[in-house]
C-alpha positions as a Markdown table, in Angstrom:
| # | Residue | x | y | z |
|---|---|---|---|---|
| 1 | Unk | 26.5 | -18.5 | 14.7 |
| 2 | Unk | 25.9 | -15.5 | 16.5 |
| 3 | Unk | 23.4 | -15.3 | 19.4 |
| 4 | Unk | 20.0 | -12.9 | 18.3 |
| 5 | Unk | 20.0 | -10.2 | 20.4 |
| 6 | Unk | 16.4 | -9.5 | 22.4 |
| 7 | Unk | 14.2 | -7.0 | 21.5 |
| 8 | Unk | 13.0 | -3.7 | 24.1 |
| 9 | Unk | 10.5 | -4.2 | 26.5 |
| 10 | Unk | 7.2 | -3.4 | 25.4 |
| 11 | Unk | 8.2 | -5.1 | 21.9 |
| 12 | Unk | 5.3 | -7.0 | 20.3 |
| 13 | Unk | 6.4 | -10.9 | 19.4 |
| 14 | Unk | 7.1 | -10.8 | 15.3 |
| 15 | Unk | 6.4 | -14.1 | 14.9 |
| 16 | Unk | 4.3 | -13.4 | 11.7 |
| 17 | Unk | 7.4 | -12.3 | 10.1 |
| 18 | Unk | 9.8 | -14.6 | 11.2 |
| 19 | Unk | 8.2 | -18.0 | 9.3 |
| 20 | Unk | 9.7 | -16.9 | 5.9 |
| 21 | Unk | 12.3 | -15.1 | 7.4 |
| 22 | Unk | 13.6 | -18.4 | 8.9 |
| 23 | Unk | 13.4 | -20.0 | 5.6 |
| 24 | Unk | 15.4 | -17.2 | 3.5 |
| 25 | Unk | 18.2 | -17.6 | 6.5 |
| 26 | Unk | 19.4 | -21.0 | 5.2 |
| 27 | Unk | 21.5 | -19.9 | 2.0 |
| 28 | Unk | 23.1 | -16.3 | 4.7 |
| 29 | Unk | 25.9 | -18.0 | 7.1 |
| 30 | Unk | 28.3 | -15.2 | 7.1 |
| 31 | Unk | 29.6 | -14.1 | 10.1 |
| 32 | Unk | 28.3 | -10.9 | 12.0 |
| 33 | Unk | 24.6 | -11.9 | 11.6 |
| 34 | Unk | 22.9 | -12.1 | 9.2 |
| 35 | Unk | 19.3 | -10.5 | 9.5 |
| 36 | Unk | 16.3 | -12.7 | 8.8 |
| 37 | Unk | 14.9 | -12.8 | 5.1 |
| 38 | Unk | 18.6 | -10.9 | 4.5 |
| 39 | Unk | 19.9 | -13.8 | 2.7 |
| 40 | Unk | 19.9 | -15.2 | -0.8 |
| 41 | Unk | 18.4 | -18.6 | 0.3 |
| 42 | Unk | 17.6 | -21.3 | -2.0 |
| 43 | Unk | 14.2 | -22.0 | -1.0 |
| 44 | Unk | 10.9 | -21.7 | -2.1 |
| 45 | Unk | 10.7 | -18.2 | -3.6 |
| 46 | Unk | 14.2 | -17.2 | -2.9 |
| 47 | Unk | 15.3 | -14.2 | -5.2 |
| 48 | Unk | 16.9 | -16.1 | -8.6 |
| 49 | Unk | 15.3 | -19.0 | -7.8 |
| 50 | Unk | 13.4 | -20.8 | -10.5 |
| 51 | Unk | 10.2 | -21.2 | -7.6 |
| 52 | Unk | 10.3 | -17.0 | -7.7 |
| 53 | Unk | 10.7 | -16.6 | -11.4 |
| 54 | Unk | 8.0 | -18.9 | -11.8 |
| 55 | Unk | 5.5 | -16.8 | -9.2 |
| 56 | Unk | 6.4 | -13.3 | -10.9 |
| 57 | Unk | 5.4 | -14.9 | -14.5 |
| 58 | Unk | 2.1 | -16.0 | -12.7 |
| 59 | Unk | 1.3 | -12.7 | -11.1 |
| 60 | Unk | 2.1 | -10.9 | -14.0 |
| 61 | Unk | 0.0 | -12.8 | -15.9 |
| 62 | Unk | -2.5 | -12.6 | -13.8 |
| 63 | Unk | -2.5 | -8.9 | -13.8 |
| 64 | Unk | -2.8 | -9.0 | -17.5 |
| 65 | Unk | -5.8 | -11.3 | -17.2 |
| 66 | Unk | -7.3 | -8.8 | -14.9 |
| 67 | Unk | -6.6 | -5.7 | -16.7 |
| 68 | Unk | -8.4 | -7.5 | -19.8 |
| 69 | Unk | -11.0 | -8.4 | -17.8 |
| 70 | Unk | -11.5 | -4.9 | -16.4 |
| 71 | Unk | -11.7 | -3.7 | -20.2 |
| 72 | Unk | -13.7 | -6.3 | -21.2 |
| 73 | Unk | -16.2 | -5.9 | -18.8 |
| 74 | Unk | -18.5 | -3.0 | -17.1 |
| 75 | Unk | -21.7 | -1.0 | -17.9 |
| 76 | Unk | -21.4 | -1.7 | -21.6 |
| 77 | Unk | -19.8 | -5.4 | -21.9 |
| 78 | Unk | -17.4 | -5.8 | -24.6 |
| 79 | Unk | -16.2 | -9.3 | -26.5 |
| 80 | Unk | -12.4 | -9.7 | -24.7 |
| 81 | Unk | -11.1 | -10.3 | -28.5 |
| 82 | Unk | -12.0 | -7.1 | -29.5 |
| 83 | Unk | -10.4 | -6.2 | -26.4 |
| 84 | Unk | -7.2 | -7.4 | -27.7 |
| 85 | Unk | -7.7 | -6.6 | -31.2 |
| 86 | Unk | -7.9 | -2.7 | -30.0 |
| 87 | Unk | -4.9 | -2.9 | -27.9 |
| 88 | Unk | -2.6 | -4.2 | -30.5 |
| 89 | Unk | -4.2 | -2.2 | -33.5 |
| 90 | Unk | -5.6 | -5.3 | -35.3 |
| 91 | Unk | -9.1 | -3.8 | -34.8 |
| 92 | Unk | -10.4 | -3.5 | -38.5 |
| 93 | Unk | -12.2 | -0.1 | -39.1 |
| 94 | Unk | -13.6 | 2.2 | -36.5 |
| 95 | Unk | -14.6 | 0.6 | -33.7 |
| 96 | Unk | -17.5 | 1.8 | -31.7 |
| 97 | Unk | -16.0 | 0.3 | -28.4 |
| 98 | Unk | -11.8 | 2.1 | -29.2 |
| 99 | Unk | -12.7 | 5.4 | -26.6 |
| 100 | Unk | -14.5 | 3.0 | -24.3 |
| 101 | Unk | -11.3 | 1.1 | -24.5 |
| 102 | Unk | -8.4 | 3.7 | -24.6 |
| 103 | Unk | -9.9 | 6.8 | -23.1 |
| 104 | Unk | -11.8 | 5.5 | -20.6 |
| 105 | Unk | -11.2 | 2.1 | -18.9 |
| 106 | Unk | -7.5 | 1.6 | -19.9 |
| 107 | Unk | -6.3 | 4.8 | -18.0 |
| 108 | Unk | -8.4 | 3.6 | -15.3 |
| 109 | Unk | -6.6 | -0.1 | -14.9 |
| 110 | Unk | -3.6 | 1.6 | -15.5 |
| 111 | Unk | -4.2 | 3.8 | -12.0 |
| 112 | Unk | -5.4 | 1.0 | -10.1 |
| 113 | Unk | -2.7 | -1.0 | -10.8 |
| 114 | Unk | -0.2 | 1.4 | -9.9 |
| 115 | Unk | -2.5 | 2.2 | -6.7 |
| 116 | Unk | -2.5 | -1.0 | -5.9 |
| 117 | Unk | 1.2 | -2.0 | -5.9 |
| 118 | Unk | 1.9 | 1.3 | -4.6 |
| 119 | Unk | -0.4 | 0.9 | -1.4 |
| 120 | Unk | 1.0 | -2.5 | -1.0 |
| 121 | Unk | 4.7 | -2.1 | -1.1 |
| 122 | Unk | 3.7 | 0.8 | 1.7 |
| 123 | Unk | 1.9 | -1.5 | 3.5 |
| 124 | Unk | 4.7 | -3.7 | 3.6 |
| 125 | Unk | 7.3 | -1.2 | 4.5 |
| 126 | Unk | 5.2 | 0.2 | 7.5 |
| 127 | Unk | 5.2 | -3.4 | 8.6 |
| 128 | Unk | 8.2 | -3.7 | 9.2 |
| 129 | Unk | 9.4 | -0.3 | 10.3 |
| 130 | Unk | 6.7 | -0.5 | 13.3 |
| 131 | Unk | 7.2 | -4.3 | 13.5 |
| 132 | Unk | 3.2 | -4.6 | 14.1 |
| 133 | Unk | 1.0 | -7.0 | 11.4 |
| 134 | Unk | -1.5 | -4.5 | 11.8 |
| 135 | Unk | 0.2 | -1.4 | 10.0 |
| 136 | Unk | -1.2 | 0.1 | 7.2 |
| 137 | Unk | -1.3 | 3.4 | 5.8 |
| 138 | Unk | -4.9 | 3.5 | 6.1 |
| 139 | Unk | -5.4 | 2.3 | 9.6 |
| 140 | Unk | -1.8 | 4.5 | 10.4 |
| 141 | Unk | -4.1 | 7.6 | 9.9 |
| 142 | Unk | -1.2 | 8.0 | 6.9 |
| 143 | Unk | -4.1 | 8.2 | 4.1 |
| 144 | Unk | -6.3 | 10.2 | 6.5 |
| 145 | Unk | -3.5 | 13.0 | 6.6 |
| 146 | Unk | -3.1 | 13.2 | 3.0 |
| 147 | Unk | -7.1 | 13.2 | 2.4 |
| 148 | Unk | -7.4 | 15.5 | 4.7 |
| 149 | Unk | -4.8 | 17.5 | 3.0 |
| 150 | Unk | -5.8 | 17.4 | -0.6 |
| 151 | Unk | -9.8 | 18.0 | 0.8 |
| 152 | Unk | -7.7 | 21.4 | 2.3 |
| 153 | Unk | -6.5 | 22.7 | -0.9 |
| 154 | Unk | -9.0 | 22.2 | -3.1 |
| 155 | Unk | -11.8 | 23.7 | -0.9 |
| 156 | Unk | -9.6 | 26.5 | -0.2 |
| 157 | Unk | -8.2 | 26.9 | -4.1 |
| 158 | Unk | -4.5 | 27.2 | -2.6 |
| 159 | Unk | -2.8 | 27.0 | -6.6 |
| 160 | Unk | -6.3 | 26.5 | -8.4 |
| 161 | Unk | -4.0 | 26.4 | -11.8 |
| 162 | Unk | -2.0 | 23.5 | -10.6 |
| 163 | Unk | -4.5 | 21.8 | -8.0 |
| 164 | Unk | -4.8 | 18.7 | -9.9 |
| 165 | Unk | -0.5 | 18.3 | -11.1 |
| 166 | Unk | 1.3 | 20.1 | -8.4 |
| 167 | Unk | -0.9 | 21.6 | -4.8 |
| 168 | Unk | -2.7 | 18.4 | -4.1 |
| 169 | Unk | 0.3 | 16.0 | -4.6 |
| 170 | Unk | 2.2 | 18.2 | -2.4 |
| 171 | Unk | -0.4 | 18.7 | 0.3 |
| 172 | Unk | -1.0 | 15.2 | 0.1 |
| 173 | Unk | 2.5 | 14.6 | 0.9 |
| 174 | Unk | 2.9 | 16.6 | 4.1 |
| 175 | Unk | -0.5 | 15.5 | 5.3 |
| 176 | Unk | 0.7 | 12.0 | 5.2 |
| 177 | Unk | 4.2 | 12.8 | 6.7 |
| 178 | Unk | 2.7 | 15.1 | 9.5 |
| 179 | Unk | 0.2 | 12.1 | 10.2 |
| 180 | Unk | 2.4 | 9.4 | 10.8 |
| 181 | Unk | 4.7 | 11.6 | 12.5 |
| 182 | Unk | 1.7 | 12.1 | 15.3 |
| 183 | Unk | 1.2 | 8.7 | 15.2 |
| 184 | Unk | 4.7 | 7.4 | 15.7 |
| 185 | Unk | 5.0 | 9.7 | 18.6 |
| 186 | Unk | 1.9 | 8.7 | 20.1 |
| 187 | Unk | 2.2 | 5.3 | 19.7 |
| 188 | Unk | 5.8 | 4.9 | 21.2 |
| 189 | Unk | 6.5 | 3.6 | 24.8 |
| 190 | Unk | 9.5 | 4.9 | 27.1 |
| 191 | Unk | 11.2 | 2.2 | 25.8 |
| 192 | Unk | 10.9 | 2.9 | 22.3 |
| 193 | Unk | 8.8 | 0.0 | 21.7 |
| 194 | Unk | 5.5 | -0.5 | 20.2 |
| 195 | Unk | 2.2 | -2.2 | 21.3 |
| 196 | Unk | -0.8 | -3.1 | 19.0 |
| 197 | Unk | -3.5 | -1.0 | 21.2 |
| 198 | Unk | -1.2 | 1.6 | 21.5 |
| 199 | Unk | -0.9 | 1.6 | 17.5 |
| 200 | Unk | -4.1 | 0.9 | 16.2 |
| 201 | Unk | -5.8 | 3.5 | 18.7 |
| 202 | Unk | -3.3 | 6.1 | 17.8 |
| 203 | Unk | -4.2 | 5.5 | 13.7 |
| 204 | Unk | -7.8 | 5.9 | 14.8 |
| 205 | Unk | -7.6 | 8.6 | 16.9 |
| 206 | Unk | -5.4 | 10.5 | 14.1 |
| 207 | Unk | -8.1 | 9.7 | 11.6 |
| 208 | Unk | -10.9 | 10.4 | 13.6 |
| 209 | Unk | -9.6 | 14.3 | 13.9 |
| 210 | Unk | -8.0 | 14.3 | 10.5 |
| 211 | Unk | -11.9 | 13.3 | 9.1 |
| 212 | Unk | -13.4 | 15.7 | 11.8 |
| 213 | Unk | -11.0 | 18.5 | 10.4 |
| 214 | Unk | -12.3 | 17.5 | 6.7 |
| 215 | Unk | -16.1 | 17.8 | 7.6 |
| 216 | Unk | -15.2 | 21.1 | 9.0 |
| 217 | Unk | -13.7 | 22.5 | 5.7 |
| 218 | Unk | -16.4 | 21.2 | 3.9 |
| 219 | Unk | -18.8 | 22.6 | 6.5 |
| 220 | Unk | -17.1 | 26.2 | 6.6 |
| 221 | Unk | -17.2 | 26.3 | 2.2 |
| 222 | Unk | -19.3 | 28.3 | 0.5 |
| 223 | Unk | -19.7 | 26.3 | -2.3 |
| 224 | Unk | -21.9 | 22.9 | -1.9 |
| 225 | Unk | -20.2 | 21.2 | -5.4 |
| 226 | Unk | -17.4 | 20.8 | -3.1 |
| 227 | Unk | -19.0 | 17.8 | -1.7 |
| 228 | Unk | -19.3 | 15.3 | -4.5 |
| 229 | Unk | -15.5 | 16.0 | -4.7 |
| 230 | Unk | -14.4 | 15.2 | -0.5 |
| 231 | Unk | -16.8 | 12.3 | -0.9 |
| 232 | Unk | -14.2 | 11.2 | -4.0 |
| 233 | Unk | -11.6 | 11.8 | -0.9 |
| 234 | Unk | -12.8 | 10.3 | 1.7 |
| 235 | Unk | -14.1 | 6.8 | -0.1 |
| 236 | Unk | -11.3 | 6.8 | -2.7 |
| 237 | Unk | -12.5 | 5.6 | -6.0 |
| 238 | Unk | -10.5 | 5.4 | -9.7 |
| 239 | Unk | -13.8 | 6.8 | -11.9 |
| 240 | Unk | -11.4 | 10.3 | -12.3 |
| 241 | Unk | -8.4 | 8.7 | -14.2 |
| 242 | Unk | -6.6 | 10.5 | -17.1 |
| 243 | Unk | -3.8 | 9.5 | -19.3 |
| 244 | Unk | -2.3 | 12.4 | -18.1 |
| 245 | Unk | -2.4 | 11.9 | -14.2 |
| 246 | Unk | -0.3 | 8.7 | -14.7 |
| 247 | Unk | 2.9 | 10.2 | -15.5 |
| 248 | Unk | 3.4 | 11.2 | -11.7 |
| 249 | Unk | 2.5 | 7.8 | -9.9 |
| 250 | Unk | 4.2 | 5.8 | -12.0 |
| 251 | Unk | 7.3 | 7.4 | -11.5 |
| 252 | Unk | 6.9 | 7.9 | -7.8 |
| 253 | Unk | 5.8 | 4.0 | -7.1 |
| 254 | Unk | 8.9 | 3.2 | -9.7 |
| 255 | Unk | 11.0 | 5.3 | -8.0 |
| 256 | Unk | 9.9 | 4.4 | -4.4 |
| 257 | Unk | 9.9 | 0.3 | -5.2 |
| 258 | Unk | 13.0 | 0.3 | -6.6 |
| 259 | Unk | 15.0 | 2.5 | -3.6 |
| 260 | Unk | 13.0 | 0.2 | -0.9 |
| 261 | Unk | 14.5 | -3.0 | -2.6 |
| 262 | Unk | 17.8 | -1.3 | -2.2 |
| 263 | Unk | 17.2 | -0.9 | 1.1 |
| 264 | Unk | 16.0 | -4.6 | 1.9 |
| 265 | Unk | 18.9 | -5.6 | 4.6 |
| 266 | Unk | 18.2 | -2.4 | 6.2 |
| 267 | Unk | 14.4 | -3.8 | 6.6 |
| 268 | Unk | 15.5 | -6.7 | 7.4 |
| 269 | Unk | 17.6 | -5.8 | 10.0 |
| 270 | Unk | 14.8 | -4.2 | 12.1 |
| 271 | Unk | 12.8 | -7.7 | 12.3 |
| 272 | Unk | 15.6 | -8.8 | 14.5 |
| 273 | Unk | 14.5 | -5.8 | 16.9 |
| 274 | Unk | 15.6 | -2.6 | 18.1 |
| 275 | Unk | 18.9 | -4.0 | 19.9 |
| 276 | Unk | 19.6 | -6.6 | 17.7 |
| 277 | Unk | 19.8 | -3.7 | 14.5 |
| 278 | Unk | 21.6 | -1.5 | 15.9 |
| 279 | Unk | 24.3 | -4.1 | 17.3 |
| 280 | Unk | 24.6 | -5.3 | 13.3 |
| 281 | Unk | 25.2 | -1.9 | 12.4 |
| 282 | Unk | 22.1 | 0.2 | 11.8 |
| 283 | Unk | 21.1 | 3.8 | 12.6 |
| 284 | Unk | 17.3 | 2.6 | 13.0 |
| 285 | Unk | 16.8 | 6.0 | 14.0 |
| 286 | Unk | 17.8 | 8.0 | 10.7 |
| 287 | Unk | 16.4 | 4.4 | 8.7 |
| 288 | Unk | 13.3 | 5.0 | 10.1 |
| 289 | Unk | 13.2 | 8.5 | 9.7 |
| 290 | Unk | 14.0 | 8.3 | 5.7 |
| 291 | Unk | 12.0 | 5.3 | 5.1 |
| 292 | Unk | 9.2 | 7.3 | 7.3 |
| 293 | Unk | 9.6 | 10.3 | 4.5 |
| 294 | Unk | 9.5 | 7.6 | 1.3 |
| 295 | Unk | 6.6 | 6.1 | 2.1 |
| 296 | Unk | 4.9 | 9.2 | 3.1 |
| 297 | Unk | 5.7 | 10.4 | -0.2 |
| 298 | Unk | 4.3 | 7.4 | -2.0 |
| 299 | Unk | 1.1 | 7.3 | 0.1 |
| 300 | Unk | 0.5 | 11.3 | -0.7 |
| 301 | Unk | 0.8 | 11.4 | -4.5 |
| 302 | Unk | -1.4 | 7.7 | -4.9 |
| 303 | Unk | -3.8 | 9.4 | -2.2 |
| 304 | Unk | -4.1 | 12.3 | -4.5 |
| 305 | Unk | -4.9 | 10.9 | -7.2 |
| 306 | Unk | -7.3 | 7.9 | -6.4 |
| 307 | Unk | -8.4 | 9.2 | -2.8 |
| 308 | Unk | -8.1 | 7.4 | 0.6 |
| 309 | Unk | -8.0 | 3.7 | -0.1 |
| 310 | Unk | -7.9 | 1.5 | 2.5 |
| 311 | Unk | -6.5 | -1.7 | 3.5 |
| 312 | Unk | -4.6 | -3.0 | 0.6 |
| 313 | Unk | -1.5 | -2.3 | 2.3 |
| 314 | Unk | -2.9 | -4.5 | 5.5 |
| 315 | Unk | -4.1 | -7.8 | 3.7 |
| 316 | Unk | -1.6 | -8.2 | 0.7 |
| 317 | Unk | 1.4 | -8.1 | 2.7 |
| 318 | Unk | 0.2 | -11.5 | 4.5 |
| 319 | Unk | -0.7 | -12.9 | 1.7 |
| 320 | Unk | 2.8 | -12.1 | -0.1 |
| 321 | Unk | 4.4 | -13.4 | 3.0 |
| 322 | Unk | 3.1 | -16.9 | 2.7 |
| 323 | Unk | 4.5 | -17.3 | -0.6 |
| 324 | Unk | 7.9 | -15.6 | -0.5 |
| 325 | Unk | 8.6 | -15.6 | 3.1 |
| 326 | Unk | 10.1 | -12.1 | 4.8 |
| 327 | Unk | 12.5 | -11.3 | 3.3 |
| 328 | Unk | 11.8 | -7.9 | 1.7 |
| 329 | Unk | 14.2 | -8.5 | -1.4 |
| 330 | Unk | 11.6 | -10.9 | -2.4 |
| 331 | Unk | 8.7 | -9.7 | -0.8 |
| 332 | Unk | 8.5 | -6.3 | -2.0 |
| 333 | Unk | 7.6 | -7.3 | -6.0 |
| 334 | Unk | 5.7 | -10.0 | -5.2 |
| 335 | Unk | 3.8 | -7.5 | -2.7 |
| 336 | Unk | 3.7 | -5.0 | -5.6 |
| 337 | Unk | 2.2 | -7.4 | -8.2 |
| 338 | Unk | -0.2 | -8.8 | -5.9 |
| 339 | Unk | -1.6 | -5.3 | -4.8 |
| 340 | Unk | -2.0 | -4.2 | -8.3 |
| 341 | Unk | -3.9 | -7.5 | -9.6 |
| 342 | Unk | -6.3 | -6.9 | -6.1 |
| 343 | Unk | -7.1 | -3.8 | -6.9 |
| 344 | Unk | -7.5 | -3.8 | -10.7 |
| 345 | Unk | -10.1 | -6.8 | -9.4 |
| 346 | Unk | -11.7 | -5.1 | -6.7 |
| 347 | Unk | -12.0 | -2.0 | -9.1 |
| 348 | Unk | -13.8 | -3.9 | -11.7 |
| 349 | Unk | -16.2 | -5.4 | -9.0 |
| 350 | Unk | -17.0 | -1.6 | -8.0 |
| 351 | Unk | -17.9 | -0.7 | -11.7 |
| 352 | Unk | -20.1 | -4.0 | -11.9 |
| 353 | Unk | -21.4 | -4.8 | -8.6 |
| 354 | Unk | -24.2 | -2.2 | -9.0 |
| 355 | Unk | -23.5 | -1.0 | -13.3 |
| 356 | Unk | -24.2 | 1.8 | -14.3 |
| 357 | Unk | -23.6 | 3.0 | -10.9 |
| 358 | Unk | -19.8 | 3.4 | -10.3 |
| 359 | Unk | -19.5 | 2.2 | -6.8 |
| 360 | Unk | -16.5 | 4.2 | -4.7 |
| 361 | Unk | -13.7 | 1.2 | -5.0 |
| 362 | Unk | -13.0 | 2.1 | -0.9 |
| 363 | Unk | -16.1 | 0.8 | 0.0 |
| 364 | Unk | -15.5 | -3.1 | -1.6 |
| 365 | Unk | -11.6 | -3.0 | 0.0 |
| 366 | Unk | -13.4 | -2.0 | 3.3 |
| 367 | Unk | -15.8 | -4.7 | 3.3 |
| 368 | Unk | -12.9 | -7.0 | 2.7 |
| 369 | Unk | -10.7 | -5.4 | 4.4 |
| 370 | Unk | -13.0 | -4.7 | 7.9 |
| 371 | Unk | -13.1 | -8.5 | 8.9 |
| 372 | Unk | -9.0 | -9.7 | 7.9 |
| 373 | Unk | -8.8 | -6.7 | 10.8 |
| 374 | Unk | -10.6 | -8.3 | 13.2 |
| 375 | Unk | -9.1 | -11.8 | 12.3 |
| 376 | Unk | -5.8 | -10.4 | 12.4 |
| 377 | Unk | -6.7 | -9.4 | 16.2 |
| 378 | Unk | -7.8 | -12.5 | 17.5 |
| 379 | Unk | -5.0 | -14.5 | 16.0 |
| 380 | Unk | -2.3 | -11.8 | 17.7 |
| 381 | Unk | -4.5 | -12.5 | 20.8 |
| 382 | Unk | -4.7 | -16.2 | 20.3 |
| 383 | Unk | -0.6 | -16.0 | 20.0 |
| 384 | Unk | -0.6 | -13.7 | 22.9 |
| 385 | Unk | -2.5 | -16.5 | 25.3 |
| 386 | Unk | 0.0 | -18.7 | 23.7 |
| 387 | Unk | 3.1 | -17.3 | 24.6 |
| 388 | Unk | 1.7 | -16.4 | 28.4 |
């Protein structure tokens, strides 16, 4: 079995990875090395597996119970039967509650769950590209950019006629790539490793400029309606959703999922480490760059629609972890369906919590979000004491 080759200096342990990825080893025995998570094992939640089936009926399920839920339930609280009886067309007569229902709160789900898988699977990806627990598009200063971005456009009225289908997804885009580029560079030691300080302070200190350089648009605008819109930017919130702003998401998460399965060795391969990749045969170099550009592109066009969201691609990679393990064949759909049924959820708590007032859905996944931070700190510093 061959020898797993050590990662640079500077490295941060992966041990949070390597639990599941030790598991999903047992069915890979091939010679030249398999990568953890990179093979088809036979245990709990292994791709195929009757265990996985069984948990991707359960999330989707879930997410089906939470969608209803969402449409059940808000400022004006409607039986769940009639729910259904709308959706399938059963309803008898006009029905007070059918635009409630089709125009307003289904759209709505729709974008949070595709929000919420879309941040997830991100989440998960930056993971793993940066090998840190801590990487998130938000934290990453990845949302920041494309905020930051979109805020930039529509103050200025770059392409007022396609602001809302074409300039904002685009500047979103680059503001999320030019973002994470500054903070891959900063964050990077002469060794090419990475260090959660180094990381975490870079995503701030991105942020921090990228939400100075918003306030000075806003500041430097003539017009004061501008406002109530960067505020929609900066929280992030799902109150704007249209049937016809799904179209683009949809097929960009779709898209983006299904090329990031593809490339699930390739993922894999980088949990090993820097050496230990590029002795089984990968360019982590051009990987990273390419996977850098994918999920930039994901993050700007859900950042543009549903403003800067944060920390749903921090906590529901853990959680995914624990019940597929690390492999990122597995983990990546089970990341995605668990990202959409959290959001959908939080999303309905922000639309209740404080009904009729539509609460900004940022503001509930920060307040969940802030303190699985700081526990995710100790317990790298508690492993850290550990392993000295």
């Amino acid at each position: 079995m061959p020898t797993e080759k050590p990662a640079p200096a500077g490295t941060p342990p992966v041990r949070w990875l390597r639990t599941g990825a030790r598991r999903d080893r047992r069915g890979s025995g091939g010679a030249g090395g398999a990568a953890p998570g990179a093979g088809k094992g036979r245990g709990r939640g292994a791709p195929g597996g009757l265990a996985y089936g069984t948990l991707i009926a359960l999330l989707v399920l879930a997410l089906a119970a939470a969608g209803t839920a969402a449409l059940a339930y808000g400022s004006v609280r409607i039986p769940p039967a009639e729910v259904l009886d709308i959706l399938t067309g059963r309803a008898q007569g006009p029905s007070p509650y059918r635009t409630i229902v089709l125009d307003v709160r289904l759209p709505r789900v729709l974008l949070g769950a595709v929000v919420g898988a879309g941040l997830a699977v991100v989440g998960t990806t930056l993971q793993a590209l940066v090998r840190n627990p801590l990487a998130d598009p938000f934290l990453l200063g990845v949302s920041s950019g494309a905020s930051a971005a979109a805020v930039a456009v529509i103050v200025l009225g770059v392409g007022a006629g396609l602001a809302t289908t074409v300039t904002v997804p685009v500047a979103s885009f680059a503001g999320a790539f030019l973002a994470l580029l500054v903070v891959y560079a900063l964050a990077r030691d002469p060794g090419g490793g990475f260090t959660t300080s180094r990381l975490v302070l870079a995503g701030v200190a991105v942020s921090y400029i990228l939400s100075a350089l918003t306030s000075l648009i806003l500041v430097m605008s003539a017009r004061a309606d501008h406002l109530k819109e960067v505020l929609y930017w900066t929280l992030g919130g799902l109150g704007s959703a249209r049937w016809d702003m799904l179209a683009v998401p949809l097929t960009v998460l779709a898209a983006g999922t299904a090329l990031l399965v593809a490339l699930a060795r390739p993922l894999d391969l980088l949990l090993v480490g820097e050496e230990g990749a590029t002795v089984l045969g990968l360019d982590t170099v051009r990987f990273r760059a390419g996977a850098f550009v994918l999920t930039s592109l994901v993050t700007g066009v859900l950042v543009a629609h549903s403003g800067a969201i944060g920390f749903v691609g921090l906590m529901v990679p853990h959680a995914a972890r624990m019940l597929v393990g690390a492999g990122h064949r597995a983990l990546l759909p089970v990341a995605a369906l668990m990202g959409a049924v959290f959001l959908v959820v939080a999303d309905l708590g922000a639309r209740t919590v404080a009904a009729p007032q539509d609460v900004p859905v940022g503001v509930l996944t920060a307040l969940t979000g802030g303190p699985f931070f700081l526990w995710q700190l100790r317990r790298g510093r508690a492993r850290a004491e550990a392993a000295a």
